[in-house]
N, C-alpha and C positions, 0 to 999 in steps of 0.2 A: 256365339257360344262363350259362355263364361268361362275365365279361367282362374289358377288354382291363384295368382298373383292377385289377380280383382278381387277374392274374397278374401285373403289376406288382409287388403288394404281396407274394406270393408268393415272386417274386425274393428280395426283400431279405429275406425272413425265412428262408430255406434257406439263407442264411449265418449266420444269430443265431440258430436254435432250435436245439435239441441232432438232435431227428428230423425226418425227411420230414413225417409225423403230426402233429405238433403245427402245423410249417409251415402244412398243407393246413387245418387245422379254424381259425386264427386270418385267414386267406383266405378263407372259407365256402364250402369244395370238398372233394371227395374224396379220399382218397391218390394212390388209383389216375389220378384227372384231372392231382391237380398231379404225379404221375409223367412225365404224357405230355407238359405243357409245360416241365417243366423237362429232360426231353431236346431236345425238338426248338428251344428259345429263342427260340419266335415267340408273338404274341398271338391272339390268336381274332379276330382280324380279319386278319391279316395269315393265317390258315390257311384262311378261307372263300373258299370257290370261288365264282369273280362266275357271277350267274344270268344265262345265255344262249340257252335254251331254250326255247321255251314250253311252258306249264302247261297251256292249251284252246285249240282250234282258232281260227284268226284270223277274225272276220265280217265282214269287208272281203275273203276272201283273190281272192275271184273278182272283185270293182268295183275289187280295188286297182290294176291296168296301167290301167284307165280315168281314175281318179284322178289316177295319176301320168303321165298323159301330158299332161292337162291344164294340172297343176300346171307341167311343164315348157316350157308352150306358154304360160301366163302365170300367172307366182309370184304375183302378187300376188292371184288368187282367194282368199276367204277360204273356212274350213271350212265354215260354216252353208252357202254357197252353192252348192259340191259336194255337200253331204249331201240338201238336199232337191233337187240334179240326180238323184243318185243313188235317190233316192226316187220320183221322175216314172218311172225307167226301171222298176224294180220294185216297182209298190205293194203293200205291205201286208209287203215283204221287212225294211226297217228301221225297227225302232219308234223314236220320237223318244229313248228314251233312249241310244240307242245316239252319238247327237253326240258327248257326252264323249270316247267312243273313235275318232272320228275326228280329233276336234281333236288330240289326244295325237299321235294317227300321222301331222297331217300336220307338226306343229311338228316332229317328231323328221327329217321326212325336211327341211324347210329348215333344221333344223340339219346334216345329213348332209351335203346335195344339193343344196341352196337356193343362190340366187346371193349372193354376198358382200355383206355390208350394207356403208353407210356409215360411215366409221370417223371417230370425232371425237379430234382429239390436241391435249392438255393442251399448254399455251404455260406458257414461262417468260418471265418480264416483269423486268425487272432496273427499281429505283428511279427515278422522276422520265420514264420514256421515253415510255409512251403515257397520253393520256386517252381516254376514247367518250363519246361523244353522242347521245342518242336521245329523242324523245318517248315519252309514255304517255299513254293516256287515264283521265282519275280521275271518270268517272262512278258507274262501282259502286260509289264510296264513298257516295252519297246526299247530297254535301252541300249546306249551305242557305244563303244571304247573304239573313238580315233573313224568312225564310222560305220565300224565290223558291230553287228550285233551279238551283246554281250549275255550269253545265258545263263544263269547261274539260280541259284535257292539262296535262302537269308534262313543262318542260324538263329532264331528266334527266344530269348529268355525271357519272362515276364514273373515280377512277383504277386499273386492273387491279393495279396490286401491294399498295397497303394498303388496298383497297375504300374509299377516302374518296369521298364525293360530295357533291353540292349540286345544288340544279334551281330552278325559277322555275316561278310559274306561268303558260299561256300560252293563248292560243285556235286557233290552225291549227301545220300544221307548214311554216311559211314560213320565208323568208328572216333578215325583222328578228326572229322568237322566234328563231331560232339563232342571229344574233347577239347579242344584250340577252344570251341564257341564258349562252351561253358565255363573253364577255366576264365577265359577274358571277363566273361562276366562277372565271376565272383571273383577276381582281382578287381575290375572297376568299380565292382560296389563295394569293395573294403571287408568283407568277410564272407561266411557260407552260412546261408541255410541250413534249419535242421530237417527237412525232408525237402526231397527232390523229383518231381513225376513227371515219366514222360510217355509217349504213348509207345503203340508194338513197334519199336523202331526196331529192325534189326541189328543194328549198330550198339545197341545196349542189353537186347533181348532177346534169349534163347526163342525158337519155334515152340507152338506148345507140344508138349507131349515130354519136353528136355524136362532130367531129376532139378537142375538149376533152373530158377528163371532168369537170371540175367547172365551172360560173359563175364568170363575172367577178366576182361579186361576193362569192363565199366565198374565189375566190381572191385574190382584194387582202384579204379580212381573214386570211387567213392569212400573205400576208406583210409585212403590218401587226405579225405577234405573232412570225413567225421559224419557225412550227411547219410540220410537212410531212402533206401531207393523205392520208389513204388510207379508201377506200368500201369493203366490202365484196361479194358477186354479190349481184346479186338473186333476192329469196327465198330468202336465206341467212342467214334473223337470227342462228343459230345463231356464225355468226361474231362477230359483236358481242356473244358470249354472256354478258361480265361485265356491261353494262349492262343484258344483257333479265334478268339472276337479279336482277340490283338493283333491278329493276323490279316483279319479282314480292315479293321483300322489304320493299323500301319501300313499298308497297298494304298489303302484311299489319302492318307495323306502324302504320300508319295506321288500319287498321281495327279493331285490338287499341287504340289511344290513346283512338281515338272514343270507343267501347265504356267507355275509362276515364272517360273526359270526361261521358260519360253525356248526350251530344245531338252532334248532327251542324249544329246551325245557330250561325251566326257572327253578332255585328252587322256585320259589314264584312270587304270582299275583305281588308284592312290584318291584320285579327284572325286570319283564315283564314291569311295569307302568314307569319305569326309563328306560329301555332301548326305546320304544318310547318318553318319553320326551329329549334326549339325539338328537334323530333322529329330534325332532318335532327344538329343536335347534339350530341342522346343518341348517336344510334348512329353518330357517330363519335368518341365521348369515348374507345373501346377501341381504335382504331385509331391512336393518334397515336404510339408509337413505329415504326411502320414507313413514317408519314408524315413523321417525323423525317428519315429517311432521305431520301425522296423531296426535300423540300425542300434539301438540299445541295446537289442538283444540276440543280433546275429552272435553267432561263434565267430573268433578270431581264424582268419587267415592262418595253414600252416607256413616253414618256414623257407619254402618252397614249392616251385609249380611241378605237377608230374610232365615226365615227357612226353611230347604230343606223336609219340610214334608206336607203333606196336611192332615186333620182329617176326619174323618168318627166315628160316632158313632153305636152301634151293640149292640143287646139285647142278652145274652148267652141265648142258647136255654136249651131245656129239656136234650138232649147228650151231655154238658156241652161244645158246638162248638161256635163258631161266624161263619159268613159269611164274609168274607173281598174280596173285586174284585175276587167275582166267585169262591173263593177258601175256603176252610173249615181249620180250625186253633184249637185247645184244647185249653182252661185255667182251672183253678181249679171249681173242682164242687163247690166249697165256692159259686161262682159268679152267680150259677144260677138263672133266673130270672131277673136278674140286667143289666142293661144297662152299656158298657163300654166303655170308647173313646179309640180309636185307631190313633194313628200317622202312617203314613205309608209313609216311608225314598224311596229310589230307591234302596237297598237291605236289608231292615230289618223293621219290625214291631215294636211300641210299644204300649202295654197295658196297660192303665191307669186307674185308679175308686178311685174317691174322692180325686183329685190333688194329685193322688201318682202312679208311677211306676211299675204295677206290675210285668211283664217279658217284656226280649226283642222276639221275635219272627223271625223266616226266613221269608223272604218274599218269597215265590213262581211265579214261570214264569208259565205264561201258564192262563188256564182256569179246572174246574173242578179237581185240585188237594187236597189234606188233607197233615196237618202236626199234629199228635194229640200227644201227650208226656203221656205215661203209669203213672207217676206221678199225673195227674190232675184228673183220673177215678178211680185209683188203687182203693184207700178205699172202692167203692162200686162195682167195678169188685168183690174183694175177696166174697163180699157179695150174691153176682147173679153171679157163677161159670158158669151156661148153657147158660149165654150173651155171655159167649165168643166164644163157637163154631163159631157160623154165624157172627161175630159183622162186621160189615163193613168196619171199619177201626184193621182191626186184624193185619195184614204186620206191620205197626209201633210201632205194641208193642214187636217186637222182637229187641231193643237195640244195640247189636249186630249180628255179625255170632255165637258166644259162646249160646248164648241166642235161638236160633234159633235150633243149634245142640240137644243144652239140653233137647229143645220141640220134637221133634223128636224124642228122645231116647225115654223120659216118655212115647209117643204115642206107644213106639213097650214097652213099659215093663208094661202097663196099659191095661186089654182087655176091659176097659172101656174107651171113651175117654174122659166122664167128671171126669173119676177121674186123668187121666195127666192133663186135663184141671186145676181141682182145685192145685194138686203140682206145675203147673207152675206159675200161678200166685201167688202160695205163695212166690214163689222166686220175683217174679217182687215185691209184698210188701216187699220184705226181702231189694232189692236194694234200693227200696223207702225211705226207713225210715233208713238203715246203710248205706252203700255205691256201689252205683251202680259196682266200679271200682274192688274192692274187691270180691263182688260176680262174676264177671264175671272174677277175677282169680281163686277161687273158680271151675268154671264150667270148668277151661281151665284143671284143675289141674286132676279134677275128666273123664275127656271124654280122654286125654292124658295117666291115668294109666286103664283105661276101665273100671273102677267101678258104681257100683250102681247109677243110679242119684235119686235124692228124694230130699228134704225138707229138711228134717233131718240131713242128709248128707252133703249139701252143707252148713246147717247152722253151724253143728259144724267145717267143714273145714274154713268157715269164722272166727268163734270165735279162733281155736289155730292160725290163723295168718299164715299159709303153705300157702310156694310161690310153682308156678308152674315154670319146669324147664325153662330155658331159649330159645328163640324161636332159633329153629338152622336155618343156613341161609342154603339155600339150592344152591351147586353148580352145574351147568350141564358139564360134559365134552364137549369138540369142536367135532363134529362128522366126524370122518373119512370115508371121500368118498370112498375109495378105497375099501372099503368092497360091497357097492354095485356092483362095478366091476366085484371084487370076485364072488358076488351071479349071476352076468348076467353072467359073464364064466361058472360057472356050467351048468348053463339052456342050455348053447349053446353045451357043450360037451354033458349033458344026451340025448340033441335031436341028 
């Protein structure tokens, strides 16, 4: 079979050979063949008649109007699921291998006949104009702080015209990680953007139906920096689509670094935060002439960062609690009654009343969680001993594991358990007001040589100052396979 290259070549040689003949044999064709193309001056592709025809009888031809009426009653059926309808109706009519040939017929007819898909159109982005914003979660990377697995999401920035980014690590997609992230970023890159879009985050994005689309409070940090804010629909990530590819990017170089690295565990979040800005680095060491650009014409830096906290104010209730974002938090019973303002950071609370500081607080993930500190209730716990059996938050007043042993004991040395109840909490006063650190070598010292636990006990071991021995490290031997062996020979000889 001739092809379209041979009579090409053909061409050009029935101007430079003396015959037709010698033409046709340096082509590897016949005279008579290169006769008939160099009359007609077309290619053998350009001569073959498209196949329109069929070849064998169609075996769809009688289920196909059933088919396709369904198909046009709802496109979105998939083939598998016509085929074995179409199979219920006549069994034993279509053997399974026959799917192939229906998937082919039904793609050809949604190409044909099908309703028009979703059309996505390429954006042109001109220097310095938009940045995007978006979280990711970087679980499936597996990684490890000190061996504990470390869960967390990456605050994600990217610029649409020279792909530059930067991100932060963060734990929810709230408010202050949008701020902290984004600020960081347009500090590190030396100015702001003139639009900024991010998808329906909640953290920046009223629900719809709200007269605002965005929060008070993403909007004063937006015109805090000058920039103009735009959301995309919801469930449309595809519109934020240079930050979701960077996102996909960024994982995979991540997980090709690891791999380099040759372990996934860090000594510290600090180590972890430096080995991605390290990575975040690399892969913008190729992007900086078109970040050149960009930076011409970013807007200047104002002449300060907003604070990365929002306020809420809390009345301390009767249990000496606030409520903060759905989650229950201790302060000192001093406070009850009193209204207190709260800052609340992207990983830490703070407690304020009467423009002063009273603690820092953890912030908590989640919904429906407590954080209560034994310190804030002590004084009136020791007071009301039978609060503590049922108390709701009882788990957090065990300090530690030592603390928790110690309770335990008193319960099996107590056949009362308000009277372990009231010895334990005299300890929890004892750490309160001496030293929590002490006492709980105190308990380490006393559960180590198996004696007495009490009161009395642990207080006078606090007072003489006895350390408890040192913690021994505990080695395993490597286990030798060969003894299983051993044990499977036996089995085999007693049978």
């Amino acid at each position: 079979m001739v092809k379209d290259e041979q009579v090409r070549i053909l061409m050009k040689l029935i101007n430079q050979e003396k015959s037709l003949e010698r033409a046709a044999a340096k082509a590897g064709m016949s005279e008579k063949t290169a006769r008939r193309y160099g009359r007609s001056g077309q290619l053998p592709s350009q001569l073959k008649m498209p196949h329109g025809w069929r070849t064998r009888p169609d075996p769809f031809g009688e289920d196909w109007p059933w088919v396709q009426e369904h198909l046009q009653f709802n496109a979105g059926l998939e083939a598998k699921t016509l085929f074995e309808a179409v199979q219920r109706r006549h069994p034993g009519k279509y053997p399974d291998g026959r799917l192939r040939t229906l998937q082919r017929r039904i793609k050809q007819w949604r190409a044909l006949y099908g309703p028009a898909q979703e059309v996505f159109f390429p954006q042109v982005y001109r220097p310095g104009e938009w940045g995007e914003s978006d979280f990711t979660h970087m679980n499936a990377l597996g990684v490890t702080i000190a061996g504990v697995p470390f869960e967390h999401l990456l605050y994600h920035f990217v610029l649409p015209y020279s792909d530059w980014e930067t991100g932060s690590i963060c734990f929810s997609e709230s408010y202050e990680s949008l701020s902290v992230g984004l600020q960081n970023a347009l500090w590190e890159l030396g100015g702001v953007i003139w639009r900024h879009r991010t998808d329906h985050l909640s953290s920046a994005v009223h629900p719809v139906g709200h007269p605002e689309a965005f929060t008070d409070a993403y909007r004063a940090l937006a015109a805090h920096y000058g920039f103009a804010s735009e959301k995309i629909q919801p469930a449309c990530p595809h519109e934020n689509g240079d930050v979701e590819q960077r996102h996909y990017r960024f994982k995979k170089a991540a997980e090709q670094a690891l791999l380099l690295r040759g372990s996934r565990d860090f000594a510290s979040r600090a180590a972890y935060a430096a080995f991605l800005g390290r990575l975040f680095d690399q892969l913008n060491a190729g992007r900086q002439p078109r970040l050149r650009e960009e930076l011409k014409v970013l807007r200047r830096l104002p002449a300060r960062r907003l604070e990365d906290f929002r306020q809420q104010d809390c009345r301390v209730g009767q249990a000496s609690t606030i409520r903060v974002l759905k989650n229950s938090y201790s302060v000192h019973s001093r406070l009850i009654g009193q209204t207190v303002t709260v800052r609340i950071y992207a990983e830490h609370l703070e407690v304020w009343y009467a423009q002063r500081k009273i603690e820092p607080l953890p912030r908590l993930r989640g919904a429906h969680g407590h954080h209560i500190n034994y310190r804030h209730v002590i004084d009136w716990l020791v007071r009301k001993p039978g609060a503590f059996e049922n108390y709701r938050y009882k788990e957090d007043l065990f300090p530690s594991s030592q603390f928790r042993m110690a309770y335990d004991l008193l319960r099996q040395q107590y056949p009362q358990p308000r009277q372990a109840n009231r010895q334990y909490l005299k300890l929890l006063e004892l750490a309160a007001r001496e030293n929590q650190t002490a006492v709980n070598q105190a308990l380490r010292l006393l559960i180590a040589q198996g004696r007495e636990m009490s009161f009395e006990t642990v207080e006078a071991v606090v007072r003489s100052a006895q350390q408890p021995p040192a913690i021994t490290d505990v080695h395993i031997p490597a286990v030798d396979l060969q003894v299983y062996d051993q044990l499977l020979e036996g089995v085999e000889v007693s049978r």
